[in-house]
C-alpha positions in Angstrom: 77.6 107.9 77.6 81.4 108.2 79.0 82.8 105.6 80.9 83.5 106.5 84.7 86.8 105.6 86.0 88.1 106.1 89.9 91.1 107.4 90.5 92.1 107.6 94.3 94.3 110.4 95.3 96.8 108.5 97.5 100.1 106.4 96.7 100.5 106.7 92.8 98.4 109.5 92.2 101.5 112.5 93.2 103.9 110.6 90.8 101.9 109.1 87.5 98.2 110.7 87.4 99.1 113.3 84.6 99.7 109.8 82.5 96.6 108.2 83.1 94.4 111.2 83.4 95.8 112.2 79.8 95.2 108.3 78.4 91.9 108.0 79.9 90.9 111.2 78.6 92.4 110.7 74.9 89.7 107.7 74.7 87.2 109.5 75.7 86.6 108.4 79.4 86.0 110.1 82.1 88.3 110.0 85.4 86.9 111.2 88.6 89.2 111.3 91.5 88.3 111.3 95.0 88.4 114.4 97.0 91.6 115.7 99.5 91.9 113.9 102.1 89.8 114.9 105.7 89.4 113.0 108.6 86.4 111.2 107.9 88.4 109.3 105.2 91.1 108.6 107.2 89.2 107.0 109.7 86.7 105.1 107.3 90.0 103.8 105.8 91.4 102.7 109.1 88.3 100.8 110.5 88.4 98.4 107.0 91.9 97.8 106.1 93.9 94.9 108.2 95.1 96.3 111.5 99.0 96.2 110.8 98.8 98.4 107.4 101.0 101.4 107.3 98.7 104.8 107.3 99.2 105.7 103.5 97.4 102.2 102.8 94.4 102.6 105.5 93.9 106.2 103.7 94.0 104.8 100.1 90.9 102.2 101.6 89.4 105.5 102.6 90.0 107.0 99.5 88.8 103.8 97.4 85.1 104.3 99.6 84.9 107.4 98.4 84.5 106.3 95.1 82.7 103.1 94.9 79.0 104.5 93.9 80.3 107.5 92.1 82.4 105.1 89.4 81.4 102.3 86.7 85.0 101.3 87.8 88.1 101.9 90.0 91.9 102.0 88.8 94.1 100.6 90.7 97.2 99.4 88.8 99.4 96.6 90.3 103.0 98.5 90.5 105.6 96.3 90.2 108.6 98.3 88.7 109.0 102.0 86.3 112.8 100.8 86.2 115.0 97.5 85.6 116.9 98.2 89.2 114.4 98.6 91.5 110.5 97.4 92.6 107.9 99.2 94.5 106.9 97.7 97.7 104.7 95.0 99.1 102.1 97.3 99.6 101.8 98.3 96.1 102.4 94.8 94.7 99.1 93.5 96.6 97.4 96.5 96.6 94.6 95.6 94.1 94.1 92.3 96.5 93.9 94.2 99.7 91.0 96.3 98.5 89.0 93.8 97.0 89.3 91.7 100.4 88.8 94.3 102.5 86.4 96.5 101.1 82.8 94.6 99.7 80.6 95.8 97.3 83.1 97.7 94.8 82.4 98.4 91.5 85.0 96.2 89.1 88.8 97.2 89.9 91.3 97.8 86.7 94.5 96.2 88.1 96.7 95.6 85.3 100.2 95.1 85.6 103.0 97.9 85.0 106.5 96.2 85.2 109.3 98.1 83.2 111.5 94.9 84.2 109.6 92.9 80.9 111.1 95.6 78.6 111.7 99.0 76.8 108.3 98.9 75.9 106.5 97.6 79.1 104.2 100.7 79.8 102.8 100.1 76.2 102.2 96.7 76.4 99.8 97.7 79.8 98.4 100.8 78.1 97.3 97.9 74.8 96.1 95.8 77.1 94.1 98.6 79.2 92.9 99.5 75.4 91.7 96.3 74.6 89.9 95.5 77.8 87.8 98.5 77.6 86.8 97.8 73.6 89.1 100.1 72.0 91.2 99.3 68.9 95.3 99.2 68.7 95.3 102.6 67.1 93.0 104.2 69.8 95.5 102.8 72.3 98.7 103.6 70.7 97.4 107.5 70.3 96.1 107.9 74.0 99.8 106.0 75.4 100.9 109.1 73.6 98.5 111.4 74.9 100.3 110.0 78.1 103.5 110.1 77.9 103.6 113.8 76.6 101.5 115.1 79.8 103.9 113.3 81.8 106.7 114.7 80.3 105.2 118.0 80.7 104.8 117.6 84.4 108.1 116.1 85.0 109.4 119.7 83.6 107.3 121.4 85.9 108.4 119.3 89.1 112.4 120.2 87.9 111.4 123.8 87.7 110.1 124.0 91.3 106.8 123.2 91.2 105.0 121.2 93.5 102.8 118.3 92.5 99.5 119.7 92.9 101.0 122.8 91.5 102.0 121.2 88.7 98.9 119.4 87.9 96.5 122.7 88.4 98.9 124.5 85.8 98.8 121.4 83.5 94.9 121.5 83.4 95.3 126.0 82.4 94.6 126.8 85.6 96.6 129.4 87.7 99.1 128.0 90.0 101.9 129.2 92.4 105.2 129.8 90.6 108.0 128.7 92.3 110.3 131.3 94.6 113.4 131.6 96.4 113.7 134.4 98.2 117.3 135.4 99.1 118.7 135.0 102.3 115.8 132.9 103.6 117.0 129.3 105.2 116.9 126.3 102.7 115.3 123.3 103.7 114.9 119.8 102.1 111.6 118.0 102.6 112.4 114.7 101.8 110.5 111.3 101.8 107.5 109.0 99.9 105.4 112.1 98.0 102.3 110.3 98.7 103.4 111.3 102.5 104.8 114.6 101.7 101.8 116.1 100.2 98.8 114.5 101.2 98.2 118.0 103.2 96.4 115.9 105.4 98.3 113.4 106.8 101.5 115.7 106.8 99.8 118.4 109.1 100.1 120.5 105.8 104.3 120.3 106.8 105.4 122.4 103.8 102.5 125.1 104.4 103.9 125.6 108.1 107.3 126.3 106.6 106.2 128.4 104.2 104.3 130.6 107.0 108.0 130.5 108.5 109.2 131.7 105.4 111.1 128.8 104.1 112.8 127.8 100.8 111.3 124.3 100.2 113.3 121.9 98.0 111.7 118.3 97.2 113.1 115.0 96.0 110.7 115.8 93.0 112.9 118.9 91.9 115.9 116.4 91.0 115.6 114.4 87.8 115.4 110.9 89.0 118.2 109.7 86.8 120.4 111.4 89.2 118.6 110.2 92.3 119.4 106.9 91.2 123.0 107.3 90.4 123.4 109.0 93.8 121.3 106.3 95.6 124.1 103.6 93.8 126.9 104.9 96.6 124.8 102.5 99.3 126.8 99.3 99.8 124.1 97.3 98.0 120.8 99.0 96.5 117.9 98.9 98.5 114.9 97.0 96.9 112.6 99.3 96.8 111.5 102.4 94.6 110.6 105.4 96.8 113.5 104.3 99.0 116.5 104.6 96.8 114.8 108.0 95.3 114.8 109.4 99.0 118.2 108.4 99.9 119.5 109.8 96.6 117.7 113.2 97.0 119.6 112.7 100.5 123.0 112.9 99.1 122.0 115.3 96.3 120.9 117.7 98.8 124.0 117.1 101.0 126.3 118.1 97.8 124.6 121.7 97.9 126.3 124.3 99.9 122.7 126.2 100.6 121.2 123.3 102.5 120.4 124.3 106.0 118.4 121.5 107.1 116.9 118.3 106.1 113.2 117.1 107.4 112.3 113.7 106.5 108.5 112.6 106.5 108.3 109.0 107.3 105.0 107.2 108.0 104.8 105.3 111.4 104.3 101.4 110.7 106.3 101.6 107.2 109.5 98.6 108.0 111.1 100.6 104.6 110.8 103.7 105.6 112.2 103.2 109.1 115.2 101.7 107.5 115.4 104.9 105.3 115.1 107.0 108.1 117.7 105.6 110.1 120.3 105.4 107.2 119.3 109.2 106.2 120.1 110.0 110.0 123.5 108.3 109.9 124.9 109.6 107.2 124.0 112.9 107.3 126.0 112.8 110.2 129.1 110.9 108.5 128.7 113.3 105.3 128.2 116.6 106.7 130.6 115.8 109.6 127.6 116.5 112.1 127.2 120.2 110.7 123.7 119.7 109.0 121.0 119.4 111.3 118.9 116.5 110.3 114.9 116.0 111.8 112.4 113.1 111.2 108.6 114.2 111.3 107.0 110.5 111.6 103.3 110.4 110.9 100.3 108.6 111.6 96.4 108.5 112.7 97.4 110.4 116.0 99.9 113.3 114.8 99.0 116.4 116.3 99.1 119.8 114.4 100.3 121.4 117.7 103.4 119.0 118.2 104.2 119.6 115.1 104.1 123.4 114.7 106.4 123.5 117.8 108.8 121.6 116.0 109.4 123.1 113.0 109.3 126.7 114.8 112.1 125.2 117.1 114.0 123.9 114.1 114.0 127.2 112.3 114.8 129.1 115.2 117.9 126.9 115.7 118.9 127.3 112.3 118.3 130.9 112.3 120.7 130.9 115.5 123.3 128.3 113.9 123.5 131.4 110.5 123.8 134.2 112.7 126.5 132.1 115.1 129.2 131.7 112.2 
């Protein structure tokens, strides 16, 4: 009988679960993730995680509950770094310790380490490990980190292309996804910030839905190859610590290069001390960079966003934009 593994679909899941579904699968075991997020697991995550956690972490506890007598176990990797320059935040760090303290009665959490900062081969050494913990031989390992890597690399192409992440993953799994448009003569808009924010279509208000019904071209940190991000994010005075962060910021000044930008939205979680700093730094030099001529707006979420508030927004930002074309 197949092994049972949880996956939750918050935090990592938008950036590396092609990877894991891919490795888990090659050795046979079966991943089942938990479903989109609704209210009730929003809430259920809120009432158990500690009182001063950003929203993205009280949903992932909602998320984890979801899955605790549907799994033999739950996955939940301890990020540390995918590159030599920067790390992933506290929250990620302790992530596999928050759950366990906060939530009782789990079935036995998989929180290996991924650090790229121990080497070329890092990933590997965690996928042996993973391997070796669940019985299966070197070889076994070595075939499914392959299995990985190559369904990764297929969804990184499909993110550069225009896809967006669930997009992505339905087409990956043969089924029939939304190909990527841009209609001419529509505004362009960048919807920037941490993807586990940006497409949980919950906790955004469904943001890049809204602007499609407004008839929108959407472009996405995703859609620029993170090598570049990086190199972009190394104009800062000194490199923020943290992953997500620098990738924002350097979408930020890829998207300021473009002469088809009309806007920039960023999506920044209320409670997040990173992301506030992001967001301010965005704000600011957007307004050095662009000489004050690209209009900039921050959407912060949390547990008591309204879908109203924001509709009115975004219809007020298009319609300025749409004003600001016709004006020049």
């Amino acid at each position: 009988m197949a092994l049972h593994i949880g996956f939750p679909t918050a935090l990592i899941y938008y950036s590396h679960f092609p990877f894991w579904l891919a490795f888990f699968n090659r050795l046979g075991i079966e991943i089942v993730t938990s479903p989109p997020t609704t209210k009730a697991i929003l809430d259920d995550g809120s009432r158990e995680a500690v009182a001063d956690a950003c929203i993205p972490i009280k949903l992932y506890h909602g998320h984890v509950l979801t899955l605790k007598d549907k799994v033999d176990a739950i996955f939940i990797p301890r990020m540390v770094r995918i590159s030599k320059r920067t790390t992933f935040c506290p929250k990620f760090l302790g992530l596999p310790d928050m759950v366990r303290a906060g939530l009782p009665h789990l079935p036995p959490i998989i929180d290996l380490q991924v650090d790229a900062g121990r080497g070329l081969w890092s990933l590997w050494s965690t996928c042996r490990g993973l391997a070796e913990l669940l019985g299966f031989s070197l070889r076994q390992a070595w075939s499914a980190y392959l299995e990985g890597r190559h369904h990764q690399y297929a969804y990184q192409k499909l993110l550069l292309a225009g896809y967006l992440p669930l997009q992505a993953m339905a087409k990956l799994r043969g089924e029939t996804a939304e190909a990527p448009t841009r209609e001419p003569g529509r505004l362009n808009l960048a919807v920037l910030g941490y993807p586990y924010q940006v497409y949980d279509q919950y906790i955004s208000l469904d943001i890049i839905g809204k602007l499609k019904k407004l008839k929108v071209n959407i472009w996405t940190m995703e859609m620029v190859h993170p090598a570049r991000l990086y190199r972009l994010s190394s104009r800062l005075p000194k490199r923020l610590f943290w992953h997500y962060s620098n990738l924002v910021l350097g979408a930020t000044y890829h998207y300021l290069q473009q002469g088809n930008i009309d806007g920039i939205i960023h999506v920044t979680a209320f409670g997040c001390g990173p992301d506030a700093m992001v967001d301010k730094i965005m704000e600011m030099d957007i307004r050095k960079l662009s000489r004050g001529q690209l209009p900039f707006m921050s959407v912060s979420i949390d547990e008591q966003t309204g879908d109203a508030g924001l509709t009115t927004r975004l219809e007020a930002f298009v319609d300025m934009l749409l004003q600001r074309r016709g004006n020049r």
